[in-house]
Backbone as JSON Lines, residues from 0, in Angstrom:
{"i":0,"aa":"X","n":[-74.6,107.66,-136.24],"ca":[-75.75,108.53,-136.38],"c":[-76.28,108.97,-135.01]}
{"i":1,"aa":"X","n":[-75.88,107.97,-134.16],"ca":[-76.53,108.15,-132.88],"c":[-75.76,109.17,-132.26]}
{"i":2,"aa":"X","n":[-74.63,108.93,-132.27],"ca":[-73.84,110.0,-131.7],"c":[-73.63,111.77,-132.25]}
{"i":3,"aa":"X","n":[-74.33,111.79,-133.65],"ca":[-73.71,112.91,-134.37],"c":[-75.64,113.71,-133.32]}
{"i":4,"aa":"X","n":[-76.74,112.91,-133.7],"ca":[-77.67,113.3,-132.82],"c":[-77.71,114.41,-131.02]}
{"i":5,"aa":"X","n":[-76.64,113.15,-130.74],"ca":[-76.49,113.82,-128.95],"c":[-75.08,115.2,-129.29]}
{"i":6,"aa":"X","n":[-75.07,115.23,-130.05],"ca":[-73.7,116.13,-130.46],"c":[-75.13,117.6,-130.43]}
{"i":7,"aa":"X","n":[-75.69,117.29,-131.74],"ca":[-76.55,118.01,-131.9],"c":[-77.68,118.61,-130.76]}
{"i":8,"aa":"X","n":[-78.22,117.64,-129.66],"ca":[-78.96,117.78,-128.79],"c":[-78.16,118.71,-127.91]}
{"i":9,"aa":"X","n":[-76.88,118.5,-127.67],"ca":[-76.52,119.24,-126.79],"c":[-75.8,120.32,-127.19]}
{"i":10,"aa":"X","n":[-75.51,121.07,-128.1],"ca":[-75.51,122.27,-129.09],"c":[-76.54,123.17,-128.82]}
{"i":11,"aa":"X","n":[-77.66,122.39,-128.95],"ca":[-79.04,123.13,-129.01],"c":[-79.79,123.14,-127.64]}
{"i":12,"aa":"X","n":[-79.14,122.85,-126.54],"ca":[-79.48,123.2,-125.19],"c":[-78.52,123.98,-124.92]}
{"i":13,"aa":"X","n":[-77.22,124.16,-125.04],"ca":[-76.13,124.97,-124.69],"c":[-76.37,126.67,-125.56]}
{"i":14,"aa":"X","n":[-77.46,126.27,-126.78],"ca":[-77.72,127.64,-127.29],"c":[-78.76,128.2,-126.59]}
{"i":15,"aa":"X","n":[-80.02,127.6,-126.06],"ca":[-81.31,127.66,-125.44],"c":[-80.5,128.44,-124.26]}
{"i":16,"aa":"X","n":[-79.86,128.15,-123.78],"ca":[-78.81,128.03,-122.41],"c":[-78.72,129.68,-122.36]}
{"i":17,"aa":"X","n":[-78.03,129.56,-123.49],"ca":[-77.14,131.03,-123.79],"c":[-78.12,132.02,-124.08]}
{"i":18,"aa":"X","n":[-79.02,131.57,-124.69],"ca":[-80.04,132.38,-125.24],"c":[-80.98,133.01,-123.89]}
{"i":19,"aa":"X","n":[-80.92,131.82,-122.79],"ca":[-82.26,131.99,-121.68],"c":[-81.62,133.08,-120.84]}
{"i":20,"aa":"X","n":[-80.0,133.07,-120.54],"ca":[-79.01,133.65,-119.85],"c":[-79.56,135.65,-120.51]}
{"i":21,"aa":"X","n":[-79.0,135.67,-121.47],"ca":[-78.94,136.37,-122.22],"c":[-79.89,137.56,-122.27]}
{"i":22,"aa":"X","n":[-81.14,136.82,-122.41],"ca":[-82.56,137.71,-122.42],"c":[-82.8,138.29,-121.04]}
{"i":23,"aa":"X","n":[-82.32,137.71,-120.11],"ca":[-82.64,137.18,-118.87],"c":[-81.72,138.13,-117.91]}
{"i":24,"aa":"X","n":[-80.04,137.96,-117.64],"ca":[-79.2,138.53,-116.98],"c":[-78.35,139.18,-117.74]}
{"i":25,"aa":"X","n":[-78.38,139.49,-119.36],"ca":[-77.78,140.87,-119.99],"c":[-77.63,141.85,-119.15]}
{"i":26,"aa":"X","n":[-76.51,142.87,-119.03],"ca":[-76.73,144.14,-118.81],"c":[-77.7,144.85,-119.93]}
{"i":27,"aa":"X","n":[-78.67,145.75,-119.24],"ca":[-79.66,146.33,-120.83],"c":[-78.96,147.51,-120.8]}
{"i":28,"aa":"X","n":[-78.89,147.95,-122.38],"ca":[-78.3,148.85,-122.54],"c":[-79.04,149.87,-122.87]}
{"i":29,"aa":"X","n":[-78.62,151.34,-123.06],"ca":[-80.1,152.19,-122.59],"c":[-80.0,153.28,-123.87]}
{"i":30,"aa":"X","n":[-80.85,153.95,-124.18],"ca":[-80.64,154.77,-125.56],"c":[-79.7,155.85,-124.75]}
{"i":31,"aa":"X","n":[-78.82,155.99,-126.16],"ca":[-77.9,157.23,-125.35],"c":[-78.25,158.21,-126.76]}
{"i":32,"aa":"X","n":[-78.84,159.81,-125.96],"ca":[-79.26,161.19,-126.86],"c":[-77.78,160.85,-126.74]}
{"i":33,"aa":"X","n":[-77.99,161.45,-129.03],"ca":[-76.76,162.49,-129.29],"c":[-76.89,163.94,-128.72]}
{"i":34,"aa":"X","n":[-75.69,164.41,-128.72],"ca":[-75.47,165.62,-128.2],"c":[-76.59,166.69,-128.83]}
{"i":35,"aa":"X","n":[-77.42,167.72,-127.91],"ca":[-78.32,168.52,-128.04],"c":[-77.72,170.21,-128.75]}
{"i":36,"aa":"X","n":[-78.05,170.51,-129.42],"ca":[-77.55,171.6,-130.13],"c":[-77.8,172.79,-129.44]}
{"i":37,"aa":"X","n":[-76.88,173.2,-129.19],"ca":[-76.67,174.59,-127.95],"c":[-77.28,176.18,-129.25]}
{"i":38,"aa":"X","n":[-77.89,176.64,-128.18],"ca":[-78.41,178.03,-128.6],"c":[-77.06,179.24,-129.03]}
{"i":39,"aa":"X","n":[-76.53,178.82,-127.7],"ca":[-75.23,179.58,-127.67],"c":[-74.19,179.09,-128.32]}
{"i":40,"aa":"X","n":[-73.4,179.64,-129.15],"ca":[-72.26,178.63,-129.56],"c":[-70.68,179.44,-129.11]}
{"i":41,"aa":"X","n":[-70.93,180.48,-128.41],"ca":[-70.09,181.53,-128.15],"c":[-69.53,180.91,-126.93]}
{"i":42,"aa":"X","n":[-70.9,179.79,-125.69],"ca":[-70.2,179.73,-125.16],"c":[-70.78,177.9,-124.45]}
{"i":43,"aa":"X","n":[-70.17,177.81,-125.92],"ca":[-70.22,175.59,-125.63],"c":[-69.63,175.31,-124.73]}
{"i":44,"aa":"X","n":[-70.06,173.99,-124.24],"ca":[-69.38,173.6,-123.71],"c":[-68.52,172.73,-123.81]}
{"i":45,"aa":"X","n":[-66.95,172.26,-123.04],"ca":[-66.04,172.01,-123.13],"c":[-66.67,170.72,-123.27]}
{"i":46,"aa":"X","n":[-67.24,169.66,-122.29],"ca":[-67.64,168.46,-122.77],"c":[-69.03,168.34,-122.05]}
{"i":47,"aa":"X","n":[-69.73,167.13,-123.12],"ca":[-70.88,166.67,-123.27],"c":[-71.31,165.05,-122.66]}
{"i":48,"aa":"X","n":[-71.94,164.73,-121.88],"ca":[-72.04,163.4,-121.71],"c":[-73.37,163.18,-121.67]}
{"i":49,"aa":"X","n":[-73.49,161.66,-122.28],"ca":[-74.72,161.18,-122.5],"c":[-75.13,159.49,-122.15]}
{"i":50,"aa":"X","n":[-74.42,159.65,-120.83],"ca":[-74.52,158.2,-120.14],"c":[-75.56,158.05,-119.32]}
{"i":51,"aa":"X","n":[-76.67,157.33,-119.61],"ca":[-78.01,158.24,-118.98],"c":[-77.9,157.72,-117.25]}
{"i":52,"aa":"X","n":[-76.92,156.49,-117.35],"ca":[-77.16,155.79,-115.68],"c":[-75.63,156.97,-114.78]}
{"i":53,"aa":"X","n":[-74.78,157.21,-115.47],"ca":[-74.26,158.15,-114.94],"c":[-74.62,159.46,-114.18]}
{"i":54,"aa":"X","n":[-75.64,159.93,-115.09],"ca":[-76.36,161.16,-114.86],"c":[-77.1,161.11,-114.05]}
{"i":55,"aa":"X","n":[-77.74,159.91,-114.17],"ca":[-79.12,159.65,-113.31],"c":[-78.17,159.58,-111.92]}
{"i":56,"aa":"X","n":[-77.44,158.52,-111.53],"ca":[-76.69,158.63,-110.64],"c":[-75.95,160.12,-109.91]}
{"i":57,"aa":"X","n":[-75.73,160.85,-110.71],"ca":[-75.27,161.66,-110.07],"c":[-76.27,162.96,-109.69]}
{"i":58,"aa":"X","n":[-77.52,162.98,-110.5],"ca":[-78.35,163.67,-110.08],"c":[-79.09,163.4,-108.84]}
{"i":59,"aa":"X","n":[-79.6,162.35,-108.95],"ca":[-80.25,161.91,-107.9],"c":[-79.53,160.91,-106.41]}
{"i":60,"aa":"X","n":[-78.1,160.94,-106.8],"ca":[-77.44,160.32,-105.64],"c":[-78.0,159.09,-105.03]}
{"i":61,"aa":"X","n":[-78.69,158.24,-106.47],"ca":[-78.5,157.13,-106.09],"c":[-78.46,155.95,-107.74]}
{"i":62,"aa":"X","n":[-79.12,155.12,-108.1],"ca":[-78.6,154.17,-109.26],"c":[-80.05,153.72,-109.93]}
{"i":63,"aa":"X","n":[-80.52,153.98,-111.02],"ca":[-81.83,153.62,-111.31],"c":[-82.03,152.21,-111.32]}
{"i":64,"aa":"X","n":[-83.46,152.04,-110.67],"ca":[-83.79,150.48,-110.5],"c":[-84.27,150.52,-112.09]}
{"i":65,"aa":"X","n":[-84.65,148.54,-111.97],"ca":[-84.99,147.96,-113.45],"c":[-86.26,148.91,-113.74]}
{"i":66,"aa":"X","n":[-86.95,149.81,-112.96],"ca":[-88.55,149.86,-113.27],"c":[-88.6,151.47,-113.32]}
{"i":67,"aa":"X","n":[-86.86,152.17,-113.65],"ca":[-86.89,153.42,-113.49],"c":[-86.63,153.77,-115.35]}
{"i":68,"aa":"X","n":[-87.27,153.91,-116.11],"ca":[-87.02,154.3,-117.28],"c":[-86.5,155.71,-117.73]}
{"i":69,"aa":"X","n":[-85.07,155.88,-118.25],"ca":[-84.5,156.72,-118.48],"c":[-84.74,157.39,-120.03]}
{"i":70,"aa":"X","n":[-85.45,158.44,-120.41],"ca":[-85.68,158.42,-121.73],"c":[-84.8,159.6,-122.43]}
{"i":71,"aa":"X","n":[-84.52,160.12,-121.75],"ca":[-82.86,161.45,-122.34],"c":[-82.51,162.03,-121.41]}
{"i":72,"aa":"X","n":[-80.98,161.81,-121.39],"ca":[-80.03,162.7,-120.37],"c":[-78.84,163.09,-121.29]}
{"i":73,"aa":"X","n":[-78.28,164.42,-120.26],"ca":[-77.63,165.32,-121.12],"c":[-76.77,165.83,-119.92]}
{"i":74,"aa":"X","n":[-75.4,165.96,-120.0],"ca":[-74.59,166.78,-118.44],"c":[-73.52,167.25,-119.8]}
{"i":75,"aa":"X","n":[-73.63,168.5,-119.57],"ca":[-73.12,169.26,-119.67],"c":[-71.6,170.35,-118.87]}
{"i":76,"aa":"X","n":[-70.2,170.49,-119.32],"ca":[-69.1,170.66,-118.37],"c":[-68.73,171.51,-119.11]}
{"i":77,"aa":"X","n":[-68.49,172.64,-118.49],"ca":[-67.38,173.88,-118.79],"c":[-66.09,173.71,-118.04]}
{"i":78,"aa":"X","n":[-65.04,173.16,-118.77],"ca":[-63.66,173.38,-118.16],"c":[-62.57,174.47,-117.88]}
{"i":79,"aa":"X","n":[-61.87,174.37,-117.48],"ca":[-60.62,175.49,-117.42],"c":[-59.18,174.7,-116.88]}
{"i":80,"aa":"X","n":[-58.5,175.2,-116.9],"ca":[-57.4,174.9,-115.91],"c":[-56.94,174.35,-114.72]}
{"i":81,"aa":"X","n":[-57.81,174.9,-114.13],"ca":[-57.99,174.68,-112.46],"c":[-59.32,173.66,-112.98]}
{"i":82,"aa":"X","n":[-60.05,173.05,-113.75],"ca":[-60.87,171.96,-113.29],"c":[-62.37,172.32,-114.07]}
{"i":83,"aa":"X","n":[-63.16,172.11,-113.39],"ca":[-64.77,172.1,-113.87],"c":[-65.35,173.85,-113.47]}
{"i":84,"aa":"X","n":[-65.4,174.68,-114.71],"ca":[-65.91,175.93,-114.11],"c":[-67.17,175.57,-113.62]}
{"i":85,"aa":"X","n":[-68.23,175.0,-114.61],"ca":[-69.72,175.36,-113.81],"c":[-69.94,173.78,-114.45]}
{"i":86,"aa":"X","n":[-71.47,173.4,-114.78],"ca":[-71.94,172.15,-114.73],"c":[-73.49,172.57,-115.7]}
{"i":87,"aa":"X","n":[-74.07,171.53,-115.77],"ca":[-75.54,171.59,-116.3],"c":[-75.88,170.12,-116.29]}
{"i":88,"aa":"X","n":[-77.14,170.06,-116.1],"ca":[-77.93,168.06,-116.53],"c":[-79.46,168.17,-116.85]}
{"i":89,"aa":"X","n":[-79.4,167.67,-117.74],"ca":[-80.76,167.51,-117.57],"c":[-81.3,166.1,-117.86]}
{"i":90,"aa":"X","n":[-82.32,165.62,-117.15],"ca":[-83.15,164.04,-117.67],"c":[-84.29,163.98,-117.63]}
{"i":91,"aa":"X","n":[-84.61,163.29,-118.51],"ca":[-86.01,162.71,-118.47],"c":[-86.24,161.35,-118.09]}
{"i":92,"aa":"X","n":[-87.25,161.32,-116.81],"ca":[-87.32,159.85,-116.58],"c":[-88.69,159.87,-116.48]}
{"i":93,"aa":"X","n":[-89.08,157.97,-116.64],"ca":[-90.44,157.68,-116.43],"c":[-90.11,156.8,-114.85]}
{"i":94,"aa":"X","n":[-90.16,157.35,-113.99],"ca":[-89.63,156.96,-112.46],"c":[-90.6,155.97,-111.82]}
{"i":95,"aa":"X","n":[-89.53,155.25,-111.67],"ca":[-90.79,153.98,-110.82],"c":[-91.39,154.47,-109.44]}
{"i":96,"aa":"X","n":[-92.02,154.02,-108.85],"ca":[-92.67,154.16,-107.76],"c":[-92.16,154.5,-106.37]}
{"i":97,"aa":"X","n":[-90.9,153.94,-106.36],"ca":[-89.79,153.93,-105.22],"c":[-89.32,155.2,-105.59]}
{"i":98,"aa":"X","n":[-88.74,156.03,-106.84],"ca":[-87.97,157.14,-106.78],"c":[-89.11,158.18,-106.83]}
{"i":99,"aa":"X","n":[-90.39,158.04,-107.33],"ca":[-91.21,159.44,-107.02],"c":[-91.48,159.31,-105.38]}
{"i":100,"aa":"X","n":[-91.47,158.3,-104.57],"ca":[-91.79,158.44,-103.59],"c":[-90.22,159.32,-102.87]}
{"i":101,"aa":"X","n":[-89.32,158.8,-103.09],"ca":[-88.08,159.26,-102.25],"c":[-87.73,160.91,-102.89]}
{"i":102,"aa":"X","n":[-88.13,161.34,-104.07],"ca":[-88.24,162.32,-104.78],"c":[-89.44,163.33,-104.4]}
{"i":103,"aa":"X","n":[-90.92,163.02,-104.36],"ca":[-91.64,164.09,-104.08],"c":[-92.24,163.67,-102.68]}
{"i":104,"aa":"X","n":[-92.46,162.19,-102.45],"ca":[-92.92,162.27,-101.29],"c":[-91.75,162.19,-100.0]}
{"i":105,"aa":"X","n":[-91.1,161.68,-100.08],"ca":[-90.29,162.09,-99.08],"c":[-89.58,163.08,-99.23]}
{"i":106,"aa":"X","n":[-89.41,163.72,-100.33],"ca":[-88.84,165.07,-100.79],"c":[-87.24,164.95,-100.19]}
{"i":107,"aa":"X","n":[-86.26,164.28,-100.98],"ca":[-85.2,163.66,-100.46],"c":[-83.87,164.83,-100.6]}
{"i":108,"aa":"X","n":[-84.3,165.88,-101.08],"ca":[-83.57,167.12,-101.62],"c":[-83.67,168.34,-100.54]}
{"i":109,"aa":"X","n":[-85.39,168.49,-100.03],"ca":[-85.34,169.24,-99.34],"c":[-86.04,170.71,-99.68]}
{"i":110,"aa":"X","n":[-86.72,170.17,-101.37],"ca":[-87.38,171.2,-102.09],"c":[-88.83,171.74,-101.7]}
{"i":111,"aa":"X","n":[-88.46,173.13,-102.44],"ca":[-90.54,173.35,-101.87],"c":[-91.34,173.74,-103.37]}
{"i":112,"aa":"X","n":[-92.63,174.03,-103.11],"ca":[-93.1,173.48,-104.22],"c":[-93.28,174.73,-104.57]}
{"i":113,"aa":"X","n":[-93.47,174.69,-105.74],"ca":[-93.29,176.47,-106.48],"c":[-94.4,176.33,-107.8]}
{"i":114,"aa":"X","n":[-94.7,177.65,-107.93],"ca":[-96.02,177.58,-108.8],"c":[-95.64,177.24,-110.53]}
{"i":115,"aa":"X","n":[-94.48,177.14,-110.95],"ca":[-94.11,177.35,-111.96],"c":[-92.38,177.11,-112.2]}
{"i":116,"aa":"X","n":[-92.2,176.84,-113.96],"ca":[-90.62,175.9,-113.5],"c":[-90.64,177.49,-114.23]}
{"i":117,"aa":"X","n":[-88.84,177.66,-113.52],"ca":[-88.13,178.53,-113.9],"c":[-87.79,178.45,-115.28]}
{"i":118,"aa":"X","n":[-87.17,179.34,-115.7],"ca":[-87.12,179.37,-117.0],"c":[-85.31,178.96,-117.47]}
{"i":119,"aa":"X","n":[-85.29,177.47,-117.97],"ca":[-83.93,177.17,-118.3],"c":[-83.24,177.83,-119.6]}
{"i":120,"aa":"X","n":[-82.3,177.95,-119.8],"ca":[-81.69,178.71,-120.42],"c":[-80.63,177.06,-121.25]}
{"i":121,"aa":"X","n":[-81.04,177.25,-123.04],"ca":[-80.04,176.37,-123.48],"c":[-80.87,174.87,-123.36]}
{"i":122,"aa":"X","n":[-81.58,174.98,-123.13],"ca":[-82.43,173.26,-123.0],"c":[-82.57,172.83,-123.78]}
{"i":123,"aa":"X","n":[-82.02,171.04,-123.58],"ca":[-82.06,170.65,-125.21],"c":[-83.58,170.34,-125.87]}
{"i":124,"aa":"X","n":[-83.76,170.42,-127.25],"ca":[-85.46,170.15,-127.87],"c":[-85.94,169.15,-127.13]}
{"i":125,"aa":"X","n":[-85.79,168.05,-126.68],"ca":[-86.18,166.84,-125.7],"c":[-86.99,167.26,-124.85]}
{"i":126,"aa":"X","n":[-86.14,168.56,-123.83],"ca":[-86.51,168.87,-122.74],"c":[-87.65,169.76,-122.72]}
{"i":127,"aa":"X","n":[-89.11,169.07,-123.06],"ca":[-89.92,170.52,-122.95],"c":[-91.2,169.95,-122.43]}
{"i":128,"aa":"X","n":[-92.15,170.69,-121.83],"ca":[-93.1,170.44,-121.46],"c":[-94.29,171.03,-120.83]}
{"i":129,"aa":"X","n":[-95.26,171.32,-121.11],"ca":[-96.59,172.22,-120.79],"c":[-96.51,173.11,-119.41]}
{"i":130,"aa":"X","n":[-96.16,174.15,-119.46],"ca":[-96.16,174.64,-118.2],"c":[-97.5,174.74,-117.12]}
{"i":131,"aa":"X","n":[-98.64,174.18,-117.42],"ca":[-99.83,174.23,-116.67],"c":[-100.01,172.93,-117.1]}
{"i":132,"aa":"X","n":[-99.57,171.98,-116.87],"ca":[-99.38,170.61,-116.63],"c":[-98.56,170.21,-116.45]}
{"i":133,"aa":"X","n":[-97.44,170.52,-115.34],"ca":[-96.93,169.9,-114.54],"c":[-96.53,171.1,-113.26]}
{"i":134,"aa":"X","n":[-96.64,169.74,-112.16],"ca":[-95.93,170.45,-110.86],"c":[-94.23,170.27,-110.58]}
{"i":135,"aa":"X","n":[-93.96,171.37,-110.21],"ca":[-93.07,171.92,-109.64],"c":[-92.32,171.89,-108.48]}
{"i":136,"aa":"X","n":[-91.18,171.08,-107.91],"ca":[-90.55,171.24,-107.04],"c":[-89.22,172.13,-106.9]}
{"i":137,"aa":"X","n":[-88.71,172.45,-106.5],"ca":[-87.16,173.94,-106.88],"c":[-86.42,173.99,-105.17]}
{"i":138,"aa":"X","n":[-85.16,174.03,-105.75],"ca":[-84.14,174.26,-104.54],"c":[-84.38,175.76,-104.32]}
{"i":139,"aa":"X","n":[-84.47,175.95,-103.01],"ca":[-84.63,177.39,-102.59],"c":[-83.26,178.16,-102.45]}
{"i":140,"aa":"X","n":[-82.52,177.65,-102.54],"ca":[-80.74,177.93,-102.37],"c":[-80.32,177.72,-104.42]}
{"i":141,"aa":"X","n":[-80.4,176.96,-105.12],"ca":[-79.72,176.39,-106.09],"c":[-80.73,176.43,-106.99]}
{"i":142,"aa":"X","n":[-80.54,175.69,-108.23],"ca":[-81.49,175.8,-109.28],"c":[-82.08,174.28,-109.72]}
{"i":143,"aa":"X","n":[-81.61,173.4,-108.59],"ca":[-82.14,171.98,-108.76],"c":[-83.89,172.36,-109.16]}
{"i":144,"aa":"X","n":[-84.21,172.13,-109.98],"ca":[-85.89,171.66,-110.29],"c":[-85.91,170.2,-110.95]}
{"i":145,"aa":"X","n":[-87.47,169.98,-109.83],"ca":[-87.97,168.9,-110.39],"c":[-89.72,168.59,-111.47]}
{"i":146,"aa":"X","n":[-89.48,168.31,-111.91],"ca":[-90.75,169.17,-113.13],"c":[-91.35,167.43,-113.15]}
{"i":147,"aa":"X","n":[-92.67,167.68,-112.44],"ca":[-93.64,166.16,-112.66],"c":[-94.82,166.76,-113.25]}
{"i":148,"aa":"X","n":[-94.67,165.87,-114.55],"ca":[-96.5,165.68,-115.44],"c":[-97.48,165.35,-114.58]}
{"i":149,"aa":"X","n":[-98.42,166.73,-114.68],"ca":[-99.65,165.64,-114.05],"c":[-100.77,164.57,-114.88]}
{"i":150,"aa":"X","n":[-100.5,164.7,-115.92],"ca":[-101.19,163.81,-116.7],"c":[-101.12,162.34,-117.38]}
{"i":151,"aa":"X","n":[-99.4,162.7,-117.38],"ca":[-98.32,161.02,-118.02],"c":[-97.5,160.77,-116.85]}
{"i":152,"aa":"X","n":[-96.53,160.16,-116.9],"ca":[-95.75,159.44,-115.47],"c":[-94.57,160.02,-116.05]}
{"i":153,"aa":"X","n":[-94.25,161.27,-116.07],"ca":[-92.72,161.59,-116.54],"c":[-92.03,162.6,-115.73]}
{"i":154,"aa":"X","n":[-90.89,162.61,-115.71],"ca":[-90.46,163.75,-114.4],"c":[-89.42,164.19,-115.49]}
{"i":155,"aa":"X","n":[-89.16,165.29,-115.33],"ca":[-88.06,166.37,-116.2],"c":[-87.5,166.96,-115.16]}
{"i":156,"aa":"X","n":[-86.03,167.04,-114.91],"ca":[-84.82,167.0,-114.01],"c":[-83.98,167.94,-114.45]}
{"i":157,"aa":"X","n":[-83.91,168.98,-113.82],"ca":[-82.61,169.79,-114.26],"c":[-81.9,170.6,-113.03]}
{"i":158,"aa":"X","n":[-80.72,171.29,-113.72],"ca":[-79.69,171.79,-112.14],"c":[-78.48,172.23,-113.25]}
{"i":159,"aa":"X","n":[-77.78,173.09,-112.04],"ca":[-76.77,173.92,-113.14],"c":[-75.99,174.11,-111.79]}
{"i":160,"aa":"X","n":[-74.32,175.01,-112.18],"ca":[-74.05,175.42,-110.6],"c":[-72.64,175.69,-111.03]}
{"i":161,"aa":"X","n":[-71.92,176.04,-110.33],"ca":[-70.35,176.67,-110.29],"c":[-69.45,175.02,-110.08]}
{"i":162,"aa":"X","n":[-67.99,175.16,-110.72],"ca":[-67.55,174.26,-110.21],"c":[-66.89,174.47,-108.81]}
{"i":163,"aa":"X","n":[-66.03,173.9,-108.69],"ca":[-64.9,174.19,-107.35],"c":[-63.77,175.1,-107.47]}
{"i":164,"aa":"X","n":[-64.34,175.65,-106.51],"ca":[-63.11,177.35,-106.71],"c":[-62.31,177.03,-105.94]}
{"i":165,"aa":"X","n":[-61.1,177.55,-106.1],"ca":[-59.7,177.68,-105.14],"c":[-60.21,178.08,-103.88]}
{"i":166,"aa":"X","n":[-59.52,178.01,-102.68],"ca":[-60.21,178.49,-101.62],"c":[-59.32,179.64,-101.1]}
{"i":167,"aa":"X","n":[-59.36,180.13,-99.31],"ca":[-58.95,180.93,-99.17],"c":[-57.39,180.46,-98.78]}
{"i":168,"aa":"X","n":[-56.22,181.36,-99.04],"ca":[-55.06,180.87,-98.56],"c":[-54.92,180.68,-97.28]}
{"i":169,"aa":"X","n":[-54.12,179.35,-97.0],"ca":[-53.5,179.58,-95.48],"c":[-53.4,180.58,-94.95]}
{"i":170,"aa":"X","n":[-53.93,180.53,-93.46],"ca":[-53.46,181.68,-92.78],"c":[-51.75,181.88,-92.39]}
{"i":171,"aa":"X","n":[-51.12,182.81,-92.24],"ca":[-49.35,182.78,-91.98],"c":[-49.37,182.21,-90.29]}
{"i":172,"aa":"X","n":[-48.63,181.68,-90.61],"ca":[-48.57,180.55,-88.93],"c":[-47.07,181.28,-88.57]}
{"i":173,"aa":"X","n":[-46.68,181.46,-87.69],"ca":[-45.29,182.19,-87.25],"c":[-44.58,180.38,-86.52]}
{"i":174,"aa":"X","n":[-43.52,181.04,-86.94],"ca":[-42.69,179.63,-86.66],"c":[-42.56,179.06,-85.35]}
{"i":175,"aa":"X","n":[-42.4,178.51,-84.39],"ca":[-42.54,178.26,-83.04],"c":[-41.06,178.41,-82.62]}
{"i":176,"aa":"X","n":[-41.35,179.33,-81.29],"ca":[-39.98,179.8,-80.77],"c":[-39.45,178.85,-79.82]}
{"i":177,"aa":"X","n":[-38.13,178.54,-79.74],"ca":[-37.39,177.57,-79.26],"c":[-36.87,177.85,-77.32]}
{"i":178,"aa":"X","n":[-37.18,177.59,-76.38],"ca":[-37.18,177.8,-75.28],"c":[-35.8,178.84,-75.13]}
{"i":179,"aa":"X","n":[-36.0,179.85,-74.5],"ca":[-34.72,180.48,-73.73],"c":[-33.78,179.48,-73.53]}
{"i":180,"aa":"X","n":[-32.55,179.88,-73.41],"ca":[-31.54,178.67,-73.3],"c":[-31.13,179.15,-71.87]}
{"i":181,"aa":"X","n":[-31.41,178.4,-71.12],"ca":[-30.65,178.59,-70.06],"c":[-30.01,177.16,-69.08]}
{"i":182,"aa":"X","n":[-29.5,177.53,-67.41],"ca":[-28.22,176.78,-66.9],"c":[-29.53,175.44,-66.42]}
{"i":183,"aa":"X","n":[-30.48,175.58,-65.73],"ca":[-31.21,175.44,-65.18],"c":[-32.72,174.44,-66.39]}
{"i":184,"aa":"X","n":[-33.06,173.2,-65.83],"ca":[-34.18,173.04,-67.12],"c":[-35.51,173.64,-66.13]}
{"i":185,"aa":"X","n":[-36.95,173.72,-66.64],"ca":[-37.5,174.96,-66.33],"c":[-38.83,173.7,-65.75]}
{"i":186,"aa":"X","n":[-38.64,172.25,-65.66],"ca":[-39.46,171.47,-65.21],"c":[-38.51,170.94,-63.6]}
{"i":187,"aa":"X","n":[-39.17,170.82,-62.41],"ca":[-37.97,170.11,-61.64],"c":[-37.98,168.51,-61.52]}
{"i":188,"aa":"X","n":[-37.02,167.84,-61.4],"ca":[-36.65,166.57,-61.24],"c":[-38.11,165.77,-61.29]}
{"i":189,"aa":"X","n":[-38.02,164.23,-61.26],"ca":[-39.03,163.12,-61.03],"c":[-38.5,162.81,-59.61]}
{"i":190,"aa":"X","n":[-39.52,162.86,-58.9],"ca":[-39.43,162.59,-57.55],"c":[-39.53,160.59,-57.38]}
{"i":191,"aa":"X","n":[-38.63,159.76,-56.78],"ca":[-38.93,158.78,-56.45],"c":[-40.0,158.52,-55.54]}
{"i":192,"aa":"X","n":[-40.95,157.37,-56.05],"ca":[-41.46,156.91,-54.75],"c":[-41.08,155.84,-53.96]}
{"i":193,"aa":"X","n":[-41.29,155.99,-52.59],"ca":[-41.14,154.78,-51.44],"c":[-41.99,153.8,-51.48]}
């Protein structure tokens, strides 16, 4: 009896164990949006992703901390032959403290602030939000915008753009001509030294 006890005792620390691990150093896994229903259907896109730490990652060129809450992302790919024609993303995050700072206060993009978000084209229902309540950051070159609530802690993220085009061909290089042949070589001798 005594023994079926410590059998039991230590079952039930090895579950506590597993259980403390668990809650504790899990990877958390994050809601992933189903795919957003395009306006256009003439011209879908080839593929859809909805990996929100992917996105986040690649939008912001860096990896969301534990305190960066991701609440819908969406990247969008037009393919072809030659590769990725153009691109689209959009996210919604509730951004911790560290990424609004590297985001609006250090302005890590390089954006300026603009009175009003442009008008996206194809945005999924998720993506919406009071245009005279929130500010505005925008790539002056590109269509990166960054859209912050001034009233809740939420930032709305979007960007679009061309993929990678072929470039220009080699220029024609002419073949390299082979020295005159002659009796004589055209460097003179190595002189010894004394």
């Amino acid at each position: 009896m005594k023994k079926l006890y410590w059998i039991l005792a230590a079952a039930a620390v090895a579950l506590l164990l597993w259980f403390g691990w668990y809650t504790i150093a899990a990877p958390r896994v994050q809601h992933v949006d189903p795919a957003s229903k395009m306006v256009s259907k003439k011209d879908a896109p080839t593929s859809i992703q909805n990996d929100p730490v992917k996105i986040f990652q690649r939008a912001f060129w860096a990896s969301p901390t534990s305190e960066d809450k991701i609440l819908h992302a969406e990247r969008r790919e037009w393919s072809g032959r030659d590769g990725v024609e153009k691109w689209q993303w959009f996210l919604v995050v509730e951004p911790s403290p560290a990424l609004l700072k590297r985001l609006r206060d250090d302005n890590a993009f390089g954006l300026i602030p603009a009175p009003t978000a442009t008008d996206i084209v194809n945005a999924p229902d998720w993506f919406s939000f009071k245009r005279e309540e929130v500010s505005v950051l925008k790539s002056p070159q590109a269509k990166l915008q960054l859209i912050f609530d001034k009233k809740g802690h939420t930032l709305y993220a979007t960007d679009s753009g061309l993929g990678f085009r072929a470039g220009a061909p080699e220029p024609f290089k002419p073949a390299p001509q082979a020295p005159v042949p002659g009796r004589l070589p055209t460097t003179p001798p190595p002189r010894p030294q004394p």
